[in-house]
Structures are given as C-alpha cells and as structure tokens.
MIMI-746782 format. One record per residue: y, x, z of N, C-alpha, C in turn. Coordinates in steps of 0.001 Angstrom, whole numbers, plus 500000, padded with zeros to 6 digits. Each point is the difference from the previous one (the first is absolute). Example, Ala and Ser with C-alpha at 12.3 -4.5 7.8 and 13.67 -1.06 7.14 Angstrom:
BEGIN
494310513190507800501190499110500000501200500900500000501050499650499280501190500820500060501090499230500730
END
This chain:
BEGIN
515233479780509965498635500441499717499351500493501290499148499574500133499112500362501166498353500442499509499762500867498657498622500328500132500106501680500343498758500240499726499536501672500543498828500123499525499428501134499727499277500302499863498887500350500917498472499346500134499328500602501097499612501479500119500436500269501533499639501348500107498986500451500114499699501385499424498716500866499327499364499188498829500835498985499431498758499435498850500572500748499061500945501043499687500350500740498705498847501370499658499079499721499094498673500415499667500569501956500557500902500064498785500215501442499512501101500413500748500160499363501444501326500694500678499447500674501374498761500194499726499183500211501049500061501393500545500033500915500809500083501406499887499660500295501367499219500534500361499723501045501378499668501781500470500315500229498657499940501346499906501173500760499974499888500946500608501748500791500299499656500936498913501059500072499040500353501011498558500096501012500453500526500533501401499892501178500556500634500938498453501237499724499325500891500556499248500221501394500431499942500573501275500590501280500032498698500677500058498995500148499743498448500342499677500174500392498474500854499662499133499310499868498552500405501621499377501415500454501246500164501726499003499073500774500707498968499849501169499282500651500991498726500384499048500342500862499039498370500477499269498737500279501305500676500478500947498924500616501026499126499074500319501043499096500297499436498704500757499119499272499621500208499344498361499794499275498878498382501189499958499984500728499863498583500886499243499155499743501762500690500000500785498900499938501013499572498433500569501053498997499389499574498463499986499010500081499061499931500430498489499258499967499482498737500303500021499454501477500346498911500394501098499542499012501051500530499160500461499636499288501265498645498809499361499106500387500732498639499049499617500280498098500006501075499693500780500296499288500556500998498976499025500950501002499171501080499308499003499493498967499082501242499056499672498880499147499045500943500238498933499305499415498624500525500454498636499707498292499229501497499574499589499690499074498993500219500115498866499354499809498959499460500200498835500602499065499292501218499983498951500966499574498897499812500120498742499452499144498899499931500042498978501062498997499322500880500430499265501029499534499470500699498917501301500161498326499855500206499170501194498912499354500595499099500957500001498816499200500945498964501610500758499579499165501253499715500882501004498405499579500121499248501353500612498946500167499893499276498771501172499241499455499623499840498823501366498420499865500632499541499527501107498575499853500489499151498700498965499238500524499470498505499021499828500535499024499972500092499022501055500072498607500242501453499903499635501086500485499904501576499689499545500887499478500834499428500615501163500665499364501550501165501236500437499803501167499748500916501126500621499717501261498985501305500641499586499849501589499806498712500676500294499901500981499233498606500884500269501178501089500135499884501243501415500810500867500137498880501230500350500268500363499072498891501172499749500600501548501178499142500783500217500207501424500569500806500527498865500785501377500263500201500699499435498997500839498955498648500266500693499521500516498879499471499292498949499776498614499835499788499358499174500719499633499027501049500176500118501663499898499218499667500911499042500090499196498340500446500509498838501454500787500237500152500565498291501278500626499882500773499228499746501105499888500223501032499572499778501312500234500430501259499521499827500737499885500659499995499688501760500334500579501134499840499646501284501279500015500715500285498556500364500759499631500297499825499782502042500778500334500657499870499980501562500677498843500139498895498526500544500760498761500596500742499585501535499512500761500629500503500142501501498948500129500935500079499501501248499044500760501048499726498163500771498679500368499951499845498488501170499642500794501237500872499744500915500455499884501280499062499667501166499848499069499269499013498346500707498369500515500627499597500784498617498503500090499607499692500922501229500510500631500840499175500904501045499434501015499539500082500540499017499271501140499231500998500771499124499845500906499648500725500705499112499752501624500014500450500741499441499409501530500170501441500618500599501083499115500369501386500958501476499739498123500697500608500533500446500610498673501233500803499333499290500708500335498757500520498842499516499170498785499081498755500159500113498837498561499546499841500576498739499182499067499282499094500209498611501314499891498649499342500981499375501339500100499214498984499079498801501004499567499133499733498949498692500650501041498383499254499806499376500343500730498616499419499149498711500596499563499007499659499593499075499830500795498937498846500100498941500011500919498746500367499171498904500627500331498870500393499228498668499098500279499297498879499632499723498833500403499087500216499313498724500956499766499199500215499605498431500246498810500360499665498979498631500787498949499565498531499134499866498668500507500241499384499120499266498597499676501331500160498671500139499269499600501401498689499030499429499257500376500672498885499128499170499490499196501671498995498934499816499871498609501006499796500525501514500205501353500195500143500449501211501055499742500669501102500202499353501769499411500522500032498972499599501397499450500748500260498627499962501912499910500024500545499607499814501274500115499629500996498702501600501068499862500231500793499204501489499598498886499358499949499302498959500367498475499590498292499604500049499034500210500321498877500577500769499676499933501898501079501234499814499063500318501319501186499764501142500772499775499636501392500339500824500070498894501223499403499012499874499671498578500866499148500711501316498839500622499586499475500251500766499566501167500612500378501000499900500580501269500396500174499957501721499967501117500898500855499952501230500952500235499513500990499684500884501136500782500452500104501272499440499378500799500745500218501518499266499266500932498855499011499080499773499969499853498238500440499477498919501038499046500519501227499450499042500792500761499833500708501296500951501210500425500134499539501207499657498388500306499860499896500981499139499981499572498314499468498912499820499961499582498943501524500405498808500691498857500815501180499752499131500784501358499711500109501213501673500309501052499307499306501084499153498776499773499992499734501316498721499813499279498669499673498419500168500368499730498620501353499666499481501062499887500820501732500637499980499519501656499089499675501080500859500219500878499581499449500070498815499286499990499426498538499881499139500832499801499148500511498588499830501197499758498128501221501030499949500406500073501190501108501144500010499166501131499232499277500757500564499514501204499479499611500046498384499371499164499503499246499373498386501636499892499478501332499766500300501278499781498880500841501154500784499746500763500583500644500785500396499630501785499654499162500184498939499501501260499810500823501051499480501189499161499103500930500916499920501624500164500310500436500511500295501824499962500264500724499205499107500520498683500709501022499024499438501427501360499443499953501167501131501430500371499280499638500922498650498653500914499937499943500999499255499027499891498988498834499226500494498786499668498921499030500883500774499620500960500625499666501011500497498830499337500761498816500317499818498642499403501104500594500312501569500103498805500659500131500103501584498759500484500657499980500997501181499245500177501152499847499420500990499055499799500566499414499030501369500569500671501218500840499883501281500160500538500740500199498924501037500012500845501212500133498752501238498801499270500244498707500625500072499398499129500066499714499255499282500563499696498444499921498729499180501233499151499957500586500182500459501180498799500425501026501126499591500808500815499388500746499715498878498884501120498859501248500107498524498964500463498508501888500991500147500059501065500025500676500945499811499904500707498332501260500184499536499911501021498683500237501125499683499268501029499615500263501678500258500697500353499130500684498859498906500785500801499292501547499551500590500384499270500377501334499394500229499917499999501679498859499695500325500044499909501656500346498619500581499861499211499287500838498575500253498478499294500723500266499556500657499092499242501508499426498469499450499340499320500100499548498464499385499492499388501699500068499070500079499728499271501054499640498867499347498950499458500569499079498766500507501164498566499686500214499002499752501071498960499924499361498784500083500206498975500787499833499119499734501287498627499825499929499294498707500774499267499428499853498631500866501413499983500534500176498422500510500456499048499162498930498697500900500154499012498831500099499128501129500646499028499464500195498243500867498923499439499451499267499028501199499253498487499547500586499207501195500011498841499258501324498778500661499193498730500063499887499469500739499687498621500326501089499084500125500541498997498799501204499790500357499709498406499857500763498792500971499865498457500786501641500182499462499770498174499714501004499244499406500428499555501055500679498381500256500947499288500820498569499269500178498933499872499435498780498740500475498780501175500210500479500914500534498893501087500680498973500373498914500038499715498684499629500183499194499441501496499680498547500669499699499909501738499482500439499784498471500662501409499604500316499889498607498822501400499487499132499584499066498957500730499914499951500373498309499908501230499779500209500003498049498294500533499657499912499902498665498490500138499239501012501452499195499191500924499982500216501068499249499915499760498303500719500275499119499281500219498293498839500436499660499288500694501265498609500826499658498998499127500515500396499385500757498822499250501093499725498088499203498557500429500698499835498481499138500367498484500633499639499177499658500478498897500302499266499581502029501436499387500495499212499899501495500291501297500716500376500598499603500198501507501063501602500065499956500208499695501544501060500380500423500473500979501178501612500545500000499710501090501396501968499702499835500200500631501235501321500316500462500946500920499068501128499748499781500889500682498591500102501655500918499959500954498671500244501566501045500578501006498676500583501064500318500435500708499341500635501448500836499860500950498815500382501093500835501787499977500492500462500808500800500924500521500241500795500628499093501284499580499233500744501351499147500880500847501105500417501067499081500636501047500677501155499392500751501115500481501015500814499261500370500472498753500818498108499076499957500073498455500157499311500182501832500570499148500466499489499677501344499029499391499708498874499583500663499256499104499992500378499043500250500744499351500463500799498446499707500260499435498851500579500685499742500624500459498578498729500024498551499101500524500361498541500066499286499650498412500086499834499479501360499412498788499940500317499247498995501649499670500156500657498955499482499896500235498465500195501544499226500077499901498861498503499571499136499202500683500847498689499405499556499627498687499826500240499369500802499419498104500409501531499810499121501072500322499586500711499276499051499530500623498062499714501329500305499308500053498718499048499567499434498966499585501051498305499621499779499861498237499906501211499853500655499788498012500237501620499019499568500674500871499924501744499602499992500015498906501415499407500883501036500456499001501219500777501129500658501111499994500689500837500186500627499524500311501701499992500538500446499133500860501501501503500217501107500334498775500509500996500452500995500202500979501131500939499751500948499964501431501520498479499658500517499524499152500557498840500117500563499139500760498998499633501300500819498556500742499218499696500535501344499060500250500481499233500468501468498731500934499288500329500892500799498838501638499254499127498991500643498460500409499397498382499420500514499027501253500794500109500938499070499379501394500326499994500660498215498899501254500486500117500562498438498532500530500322499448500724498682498428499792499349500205501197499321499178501211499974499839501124498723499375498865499096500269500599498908498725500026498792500118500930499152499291500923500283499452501147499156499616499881498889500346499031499328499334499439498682501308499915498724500575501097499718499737501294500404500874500780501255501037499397500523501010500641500909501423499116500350499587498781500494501140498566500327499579499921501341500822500111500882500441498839501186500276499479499913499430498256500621500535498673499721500973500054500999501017499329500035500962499746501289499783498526499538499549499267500939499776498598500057501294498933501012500480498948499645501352499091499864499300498685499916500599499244501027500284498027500247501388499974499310500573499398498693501203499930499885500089498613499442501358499599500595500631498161499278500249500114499098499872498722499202500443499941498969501537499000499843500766500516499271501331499329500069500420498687498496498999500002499162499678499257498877498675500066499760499699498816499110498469499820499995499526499694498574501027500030499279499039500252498535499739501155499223498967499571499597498792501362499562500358500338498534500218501105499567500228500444498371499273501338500278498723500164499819499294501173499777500791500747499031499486501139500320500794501039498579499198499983498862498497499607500160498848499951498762499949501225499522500243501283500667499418501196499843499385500756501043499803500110501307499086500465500852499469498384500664500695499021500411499356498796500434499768498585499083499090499732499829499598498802498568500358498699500837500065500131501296500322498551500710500092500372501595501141499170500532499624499624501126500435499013500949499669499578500992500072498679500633500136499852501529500523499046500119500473499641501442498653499633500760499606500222500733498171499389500836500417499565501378499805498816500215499589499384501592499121500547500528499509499767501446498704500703500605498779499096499089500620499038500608498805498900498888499716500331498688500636500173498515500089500516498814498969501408500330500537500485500755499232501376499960498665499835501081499530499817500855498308499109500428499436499194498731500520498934499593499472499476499225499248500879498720501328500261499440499302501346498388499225501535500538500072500345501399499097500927500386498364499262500303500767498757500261498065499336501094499153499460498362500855499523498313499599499691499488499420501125498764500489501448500105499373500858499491500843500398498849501111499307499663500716500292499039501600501087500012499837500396501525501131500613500205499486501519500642500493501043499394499142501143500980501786500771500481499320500876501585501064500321500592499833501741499806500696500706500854500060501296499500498633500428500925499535501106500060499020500662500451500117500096501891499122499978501086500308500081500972500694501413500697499833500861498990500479501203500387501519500188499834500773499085498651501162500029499994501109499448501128501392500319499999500364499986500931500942498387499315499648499560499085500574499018499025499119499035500455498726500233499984499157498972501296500412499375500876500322501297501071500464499840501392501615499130499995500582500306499219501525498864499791499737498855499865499022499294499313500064499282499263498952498911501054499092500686501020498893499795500669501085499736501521501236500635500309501277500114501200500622498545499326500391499743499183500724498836499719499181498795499904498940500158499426498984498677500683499588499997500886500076500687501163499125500116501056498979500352500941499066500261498794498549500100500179499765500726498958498952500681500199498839500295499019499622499230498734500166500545498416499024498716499248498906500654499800499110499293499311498846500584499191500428500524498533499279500533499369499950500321498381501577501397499464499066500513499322500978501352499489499435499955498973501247501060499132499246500860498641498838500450500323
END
C-alpha cells in the first residue's frame, strides 16, 4: 500500500491555539483574562456555535457581551500580539443552553471553512459542550457534579469523585483487495447511493489493529490481513469520537454483510467510483470527514459530490 492522506486537508484536526492547561486552577489569572477588553468569547448552544452573518467564521464576542452560562477557558493565542500579560489573548467559551436559533451553525456546516484556529476552537468546546449536557451528575453517587478547572473537569461534593472530558476511539478503514479494489459499505440508515469507509469504535482491551480487523470482518465477512498502515486521526465531537483512520489489505474478498448496521457493500474500481459520482447516483461522505480524505488518498485525487 502506498496511499496517505493529504496533508492539512483533515477539516477538524486543525488547531493553533495553546490550551495553556496549567492556567485553568489560576482563579487570579482566569478573572483577570476575563476583564481583559481584548479576550474573545465563543458562544455554544447545545453542538452548534455562534457564527458571523455571512457563515464564513465564528462571531467571538468581548467578555462583556457574554451571556450566563457555563465558562469554560480554551487556551491562549500566542500568535495574536495582544493579550492583557505577555502571554497573548486569552479564548473562553460560554455554554449558553441547548437551544440555538439561525444565528449558530453546527461543524458538518462550518467545519470546511473555518481557519485553522477556529476549527481547533470549534471542535474543542463543542467536545466540551456534550461532555458537560451528560455529565451533570456522578456516574458513582447520583449526586449533581460541580464545574471546576476552568470547565474541563465536573467534580462531586458528595463522594468527591473527579469526571474528566473523554473522548471515544474509533477506527475508519479504507480497505483494497488483490485488484486494488476500495471496499465501501451503505449504512441501514442511509439511503440508496450513499456510501463511506467501514468504522467502529474501539472495545475495552482491543488494540486498534485488532479493532480494524474485527470490524471489516463483522460489517462485510471480509477478512483484513498484516498489512494495515495508520492514515492519521480526526475529533468528532459529535458527541465525543476520535477517528483513528487505517489503509488495510484485504486477505479474502467475499462480502456477507451482517444486515444489521451495513445493508450492503461493495468492491469499487477508481472507474466504478468516477463514473457513479460524475453520474449523480453515488454520494460520498462530507468534505469535512476524515472518511473523505481515505477514500479521496486511495484514488488519488480529489472527487466532486458529498452528502
């Protein structure tokens, strides 16, 4: 196998802002970033973020314009030449509820076209954002959790037991036969013509090798030999998965879907797959996914057409 993924085309792996983590127990600090005329504030309603007019970039409001909410400290840009210490403009997101009306806009949206360091703000406060909404009370005691750290962990005053932020790894696999063949499955939910790369989370215990193979033999009954080559990996905050993305061989080539998460799937030439994209009957995953970018490394090039 010789593909890859092109570099910087992974939408949501984008990040230029330093988390500046040892800032978040600094109340002093944190109340006088906040004061600073200069800080910017992004605005979180359930998984979608407050955005400009035209739907080109974040709207990052002052501090005093910031509703109540939850306030979460995202890190410090460095970069920006400004800030209220020498360590640059500090970034803070508020959790203002669950309910966003045509002012926000949600990644599967905006996530394409974002900078750089409005992606990497993006993906983490809407990371934090689902964490916080299933995390209100103690997995050990039942007990309403408290906000501490800045936002980044939910502490419990009756047991004392700590909650942290998680994100769930998952494999997506791009996996070629003996005739260079993509093996591509249609979901049970998705309609006819929509296809994407087989993926599944991680169980406890399992390497990600180990993930690959059981997946692409549960989802297709094809068999995934030693060749597997990591691609890169992708947040998706939707609600809390890292993709770890995989080129893997295949060591048999017939297909027995399981007919409970995949309704079909199929072997595609480059040709098979140009043809049913250029004729309108085949749609690919979104440009922001990183199931794109595999699938876009093994043909070569760029196609046209997404969900």
């Amino acid at each position: 196998m010789a593909y890859s993924i092109a570099r910087g085309s992974l939408a949501l792996s984008r990040s230029v802002l330093d988390r500046a983590a040892d800032r978040r127990r600094d109340d002093e600090w944190l109340d006088k970033a906040w004061a600073a005329p200069d800080t910017q504030v992004a605005l979180v309603a359930g998984d979608k973020l407050l955005v400009t007019a035209d739907r080109a970039a974040l709207r990052l409001l002052p501090p005093s314009e910031a509703p109540d909410g939850i306030r979460v400290f995202l890190g410090i840009d460095r970069e920006s030449g400004a800030g209220q210490t020498a360590d640059g403009r500090a970034v803070f997101a508020v959790l203002a509820g669950t309910e966003a009306d045509e002012s926000y806009a949600g990644l599967r949206e905006m996530g394409a076209v974002l900078s750089d360091r409005e992606a990497g703000i993006a993906v983490n406060v809407i990371g934090l954002s689902n964490w916080h909404a299933v995390h209100t009370h103690c997995a050990n005691c039942g007990a309403h959790t408290e906000v501490i750290d800045a936002g980044h962990v939910r502490q419990c005053p009756v047991c004392g037991l700590s909650h942290f932020p998680r994100s769930d790894p998952a494999i997506i696999v791009l996996v070629t036969d003996d005739q260079d063949r993509a093996l591509l499955g249609r979901n049970e939910a998705w309609p006819e013509g929509r296809y994407s790369t087989l993926a599944g989370f991680v169980e406890p215990g399992e390497s990600l090798e180990a993930a690959v193979r059981r997946e692409v033999l549960e989802e297709t009954g094809v068999v995934v030999g030693p060749e597997i080559e990591y691609a890169g990996s992708q947040p998706w905050p939707l609600p809390s998965s890292l993709m770890l993305g995989f080129f893997a061989k295949a060591s048999n080539f017939d297909i027995e879907v399981d007919a409970d998460e995949i309704a079909e799937a199929r072997w595609f030439t480059r040709e098979d797959l140009r043809a049913l994209v250029e004729a309108g009957t085949m749609a690919l995953p979104g440009n922001i996914s990183i199931s794109r970018r595999l699938i876009e490394g093994w043909y070569g090039e760029e196609l046209t057409g997404s969900w």
